[in-house]
N, CA, C and O of each residue as an XYZ file, in Angstrom:
396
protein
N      85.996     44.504     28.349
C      84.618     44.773     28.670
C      84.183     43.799     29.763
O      84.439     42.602     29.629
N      83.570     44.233     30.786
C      82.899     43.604     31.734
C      82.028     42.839     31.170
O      81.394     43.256     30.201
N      81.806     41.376     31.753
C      80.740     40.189     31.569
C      80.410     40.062     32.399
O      81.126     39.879     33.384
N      78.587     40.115     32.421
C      77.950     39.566     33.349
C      77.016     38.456     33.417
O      76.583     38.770     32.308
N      76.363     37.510     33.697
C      76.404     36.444     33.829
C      74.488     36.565     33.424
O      73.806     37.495     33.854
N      73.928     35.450     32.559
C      72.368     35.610     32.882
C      71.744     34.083     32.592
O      71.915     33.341     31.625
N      71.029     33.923     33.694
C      70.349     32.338     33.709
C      69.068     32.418     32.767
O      68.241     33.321     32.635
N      69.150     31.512     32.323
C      67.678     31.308     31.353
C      66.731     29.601     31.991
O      66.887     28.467     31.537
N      66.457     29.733     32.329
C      65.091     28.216     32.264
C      64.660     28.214     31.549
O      64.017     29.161     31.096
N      64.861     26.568     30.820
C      64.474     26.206     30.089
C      63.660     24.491     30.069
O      64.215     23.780     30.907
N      63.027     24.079     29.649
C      62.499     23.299     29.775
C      63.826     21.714     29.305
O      64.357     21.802     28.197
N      64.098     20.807     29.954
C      65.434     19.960     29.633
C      65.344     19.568     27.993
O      66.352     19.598     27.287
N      63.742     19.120     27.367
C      64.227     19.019     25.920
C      64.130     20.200     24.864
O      64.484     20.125     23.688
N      63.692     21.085     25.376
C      63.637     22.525     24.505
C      65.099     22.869     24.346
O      65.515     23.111     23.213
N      66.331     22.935     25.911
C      67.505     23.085     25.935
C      68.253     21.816     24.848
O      68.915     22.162     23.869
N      68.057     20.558     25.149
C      68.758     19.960     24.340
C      68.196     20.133     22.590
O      69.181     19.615     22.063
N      67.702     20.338     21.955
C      66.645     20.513     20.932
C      67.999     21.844     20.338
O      68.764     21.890     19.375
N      67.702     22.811     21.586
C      68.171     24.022     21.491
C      70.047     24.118     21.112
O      70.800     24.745     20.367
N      70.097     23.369     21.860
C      72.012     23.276     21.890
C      72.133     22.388     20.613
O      73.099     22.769     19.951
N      71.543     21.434     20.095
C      71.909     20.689     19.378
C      71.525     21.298     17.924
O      72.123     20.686     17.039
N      70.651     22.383     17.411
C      70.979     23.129     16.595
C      71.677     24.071     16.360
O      72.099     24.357     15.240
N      71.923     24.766     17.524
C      72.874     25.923     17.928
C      74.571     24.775     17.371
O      75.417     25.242     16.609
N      74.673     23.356     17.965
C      75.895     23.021     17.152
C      75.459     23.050     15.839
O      75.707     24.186     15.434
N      75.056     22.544     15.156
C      74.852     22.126     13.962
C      75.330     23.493     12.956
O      75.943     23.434     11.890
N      74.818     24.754     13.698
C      74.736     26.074     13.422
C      76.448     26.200     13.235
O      77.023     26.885     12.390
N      77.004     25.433     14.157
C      78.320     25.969     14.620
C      79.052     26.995     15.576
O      80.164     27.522     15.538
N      77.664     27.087     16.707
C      77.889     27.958     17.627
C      77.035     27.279     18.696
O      76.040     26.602     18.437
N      77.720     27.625     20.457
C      77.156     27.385     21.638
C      75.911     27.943     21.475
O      75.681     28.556     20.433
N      74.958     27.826     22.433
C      73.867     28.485     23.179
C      73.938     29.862     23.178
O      73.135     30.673     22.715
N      75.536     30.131     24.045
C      75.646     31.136     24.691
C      75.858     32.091     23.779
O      75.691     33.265     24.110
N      76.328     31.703     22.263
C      76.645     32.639     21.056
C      75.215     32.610     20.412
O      74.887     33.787     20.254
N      74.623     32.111     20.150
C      73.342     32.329     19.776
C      72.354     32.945     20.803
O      71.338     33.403     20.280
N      72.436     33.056     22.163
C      72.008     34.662     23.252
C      72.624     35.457     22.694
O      72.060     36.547     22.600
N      73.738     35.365     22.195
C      74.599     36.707     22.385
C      74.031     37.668     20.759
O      73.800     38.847     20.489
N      74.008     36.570     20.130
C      73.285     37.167     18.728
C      71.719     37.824     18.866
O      71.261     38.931     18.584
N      71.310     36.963     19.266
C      69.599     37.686     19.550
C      69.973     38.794     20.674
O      69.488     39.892     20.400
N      70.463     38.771     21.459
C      70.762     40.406     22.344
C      71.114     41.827     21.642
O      70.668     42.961     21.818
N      72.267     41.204     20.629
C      72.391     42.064     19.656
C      71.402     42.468     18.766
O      71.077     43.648     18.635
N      70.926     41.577     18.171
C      69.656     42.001     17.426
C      68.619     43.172     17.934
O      68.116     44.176     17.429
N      68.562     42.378     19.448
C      67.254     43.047     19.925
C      67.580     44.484     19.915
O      66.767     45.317     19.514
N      69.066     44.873     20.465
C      69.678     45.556     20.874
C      69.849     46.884     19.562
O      69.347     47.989     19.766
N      70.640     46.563     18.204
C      70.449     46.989     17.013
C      68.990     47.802     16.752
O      68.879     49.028     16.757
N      67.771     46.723     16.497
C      66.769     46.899     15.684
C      65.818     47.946     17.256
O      65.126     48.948     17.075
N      66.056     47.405     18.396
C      65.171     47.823     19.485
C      64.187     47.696     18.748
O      63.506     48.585     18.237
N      64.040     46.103     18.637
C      63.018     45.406     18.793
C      63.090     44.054     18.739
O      64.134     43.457     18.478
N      62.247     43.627     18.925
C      61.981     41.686     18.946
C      62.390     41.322     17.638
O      61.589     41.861     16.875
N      63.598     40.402     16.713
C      63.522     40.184     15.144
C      62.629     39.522     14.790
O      62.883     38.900     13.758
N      61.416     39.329     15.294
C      60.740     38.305     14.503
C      59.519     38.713     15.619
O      59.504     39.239     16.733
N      58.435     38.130     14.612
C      56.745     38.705     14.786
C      56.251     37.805     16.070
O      56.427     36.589     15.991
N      55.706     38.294     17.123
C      55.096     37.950     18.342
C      53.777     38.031     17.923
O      53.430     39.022     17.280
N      52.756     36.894     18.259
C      51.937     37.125     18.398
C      50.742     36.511     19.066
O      50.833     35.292     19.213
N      49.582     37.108     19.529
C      48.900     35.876     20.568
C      47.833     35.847     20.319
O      47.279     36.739     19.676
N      47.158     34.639     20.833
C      45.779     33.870     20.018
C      44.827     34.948     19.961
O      44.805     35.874     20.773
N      44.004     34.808     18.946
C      43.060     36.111     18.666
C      42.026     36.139     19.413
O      41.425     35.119     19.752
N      41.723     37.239     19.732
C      40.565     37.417     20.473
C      39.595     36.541     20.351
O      39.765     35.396     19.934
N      38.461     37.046     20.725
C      36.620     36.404     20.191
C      36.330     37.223     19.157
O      35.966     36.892     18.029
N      36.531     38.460     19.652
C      36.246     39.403     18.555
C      36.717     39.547     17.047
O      36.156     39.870     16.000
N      38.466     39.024     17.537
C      38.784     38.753     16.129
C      38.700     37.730     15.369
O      38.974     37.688     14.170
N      38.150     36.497     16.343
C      37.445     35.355     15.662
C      36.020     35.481     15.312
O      35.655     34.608     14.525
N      35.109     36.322     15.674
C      34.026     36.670     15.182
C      33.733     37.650     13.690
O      33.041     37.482     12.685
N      34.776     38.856     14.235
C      35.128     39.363     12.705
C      35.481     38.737     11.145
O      35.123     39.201     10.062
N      36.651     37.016     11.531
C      36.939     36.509     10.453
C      35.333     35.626     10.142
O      34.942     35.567      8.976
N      34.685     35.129     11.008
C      33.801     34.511     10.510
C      32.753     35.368      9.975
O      32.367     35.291      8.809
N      32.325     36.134     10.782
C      31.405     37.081      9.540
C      31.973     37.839      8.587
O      31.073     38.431      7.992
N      32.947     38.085      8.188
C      33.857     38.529      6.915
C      33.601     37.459      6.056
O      33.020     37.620      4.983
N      34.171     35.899      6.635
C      33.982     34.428      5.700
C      32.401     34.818      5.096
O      32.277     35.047      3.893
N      31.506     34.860      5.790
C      29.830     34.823      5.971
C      29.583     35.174      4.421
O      29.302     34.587      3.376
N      29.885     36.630      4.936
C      29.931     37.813      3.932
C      30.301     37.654      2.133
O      29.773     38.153      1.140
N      31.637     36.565      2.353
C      32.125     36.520      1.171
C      31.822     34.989      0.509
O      32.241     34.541     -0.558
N      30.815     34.248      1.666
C      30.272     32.951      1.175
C      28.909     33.174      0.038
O      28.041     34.002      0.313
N      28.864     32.667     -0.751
C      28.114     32.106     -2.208
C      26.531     31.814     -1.201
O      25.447     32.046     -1.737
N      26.592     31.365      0.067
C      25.927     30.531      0.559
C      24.762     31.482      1.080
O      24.907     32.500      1.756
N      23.383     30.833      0.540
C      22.570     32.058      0.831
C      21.955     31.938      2.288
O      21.475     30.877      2.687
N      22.000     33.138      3.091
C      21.865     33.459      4.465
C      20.598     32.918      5.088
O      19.572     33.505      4.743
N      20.470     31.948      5.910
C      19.251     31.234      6.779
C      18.414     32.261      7.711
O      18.675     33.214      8.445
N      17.539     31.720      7.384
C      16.449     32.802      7.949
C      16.637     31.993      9.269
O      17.001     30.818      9.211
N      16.277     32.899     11.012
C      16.098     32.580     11.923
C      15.567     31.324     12.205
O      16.197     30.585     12.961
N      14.282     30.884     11.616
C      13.577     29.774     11.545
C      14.505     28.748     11.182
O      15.065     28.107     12.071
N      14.750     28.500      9.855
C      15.925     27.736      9.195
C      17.322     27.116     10.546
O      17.717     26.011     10.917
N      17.587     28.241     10.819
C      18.800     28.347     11.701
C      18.278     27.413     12.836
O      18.921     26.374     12.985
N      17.117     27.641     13.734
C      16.903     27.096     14.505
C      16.173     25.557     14.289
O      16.117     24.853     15.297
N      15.643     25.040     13.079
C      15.822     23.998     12.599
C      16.806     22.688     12.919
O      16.659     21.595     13.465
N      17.860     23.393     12.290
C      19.220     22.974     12.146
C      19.745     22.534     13.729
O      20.122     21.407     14.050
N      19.680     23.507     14.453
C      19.835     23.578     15.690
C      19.310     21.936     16.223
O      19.927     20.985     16.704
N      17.508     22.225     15.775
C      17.549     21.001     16.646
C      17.193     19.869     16.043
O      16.259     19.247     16.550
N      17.934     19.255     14.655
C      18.143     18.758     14.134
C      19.356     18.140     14.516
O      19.328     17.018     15.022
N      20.266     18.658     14.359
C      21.531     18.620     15.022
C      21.496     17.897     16.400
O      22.225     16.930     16.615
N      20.290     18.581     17.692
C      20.590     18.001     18.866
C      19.847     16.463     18.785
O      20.115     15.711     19.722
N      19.030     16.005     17.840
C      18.025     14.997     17.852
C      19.491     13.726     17.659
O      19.965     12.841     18.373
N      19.687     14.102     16.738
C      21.182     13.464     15.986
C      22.202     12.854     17.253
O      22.584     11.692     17.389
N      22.479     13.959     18.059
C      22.920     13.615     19.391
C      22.508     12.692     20.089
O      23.112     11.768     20.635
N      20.742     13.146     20.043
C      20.448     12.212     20.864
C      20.229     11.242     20.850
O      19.976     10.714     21.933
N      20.193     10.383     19.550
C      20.079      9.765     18.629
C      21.575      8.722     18.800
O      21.346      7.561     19.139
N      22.827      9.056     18.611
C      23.985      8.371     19.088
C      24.077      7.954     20.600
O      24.782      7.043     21.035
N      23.431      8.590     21.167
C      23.894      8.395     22.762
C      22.685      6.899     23.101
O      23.083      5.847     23.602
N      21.475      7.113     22.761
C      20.337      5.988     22.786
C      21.067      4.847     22.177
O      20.942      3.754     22.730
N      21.771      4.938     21.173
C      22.488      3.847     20.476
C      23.315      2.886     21.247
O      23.376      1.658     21.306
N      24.033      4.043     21.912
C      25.648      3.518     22.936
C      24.479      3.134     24.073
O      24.947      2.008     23.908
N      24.033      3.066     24.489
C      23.012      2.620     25.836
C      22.478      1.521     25.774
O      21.745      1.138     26.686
């Protein structure tokens, strides 16, 4: 069977990190590519779950889901904006300090 040749970049301690479990494993680099190719190749697909940082949306969804399932009873607008500038006095309050 024909071999053809494929470069990977890698960052120098990700590669050493990388080779030095790949021994431990008891196999090169190049046998551990050759396994995940197969894999990918087999399953035609990625073996293992990809995934990327969640939206806003899906960080907005978990927090009002949390909201939802909190004990904690819901602040009226007023309340909320209280807090708000309670909160910024507090601020301003540390910074007068450091001065």
């Amino acid at each position: 069977m024909a071999q053809s040749a494929v470069t990977v970049r890698l960052d120098s301690d990700m590669k050493s990190q990388f080779d030095a479990l790949c021994n431990q494993f008891g196999m090169s680099a190049n046998t551990a590519f050759n396994i995940f190719v197969k894999a990918v190749i087999r399953s035609r697909s990625i073996p293992f779950s990809i995934k990327g940082s969640p939206s806003a949306l899906d960080l907005f969804m978990q927090q009002r889901n949390a909201a939802e399932l909190s004990k904690e009873p819901e602040l009226t607008l007023d309340e909320i904006n209280e807090e708000i500038r309670a909160a910024r006095e507090e601020i301003r309050k540390k910074k007068s300090a450091k001065v």
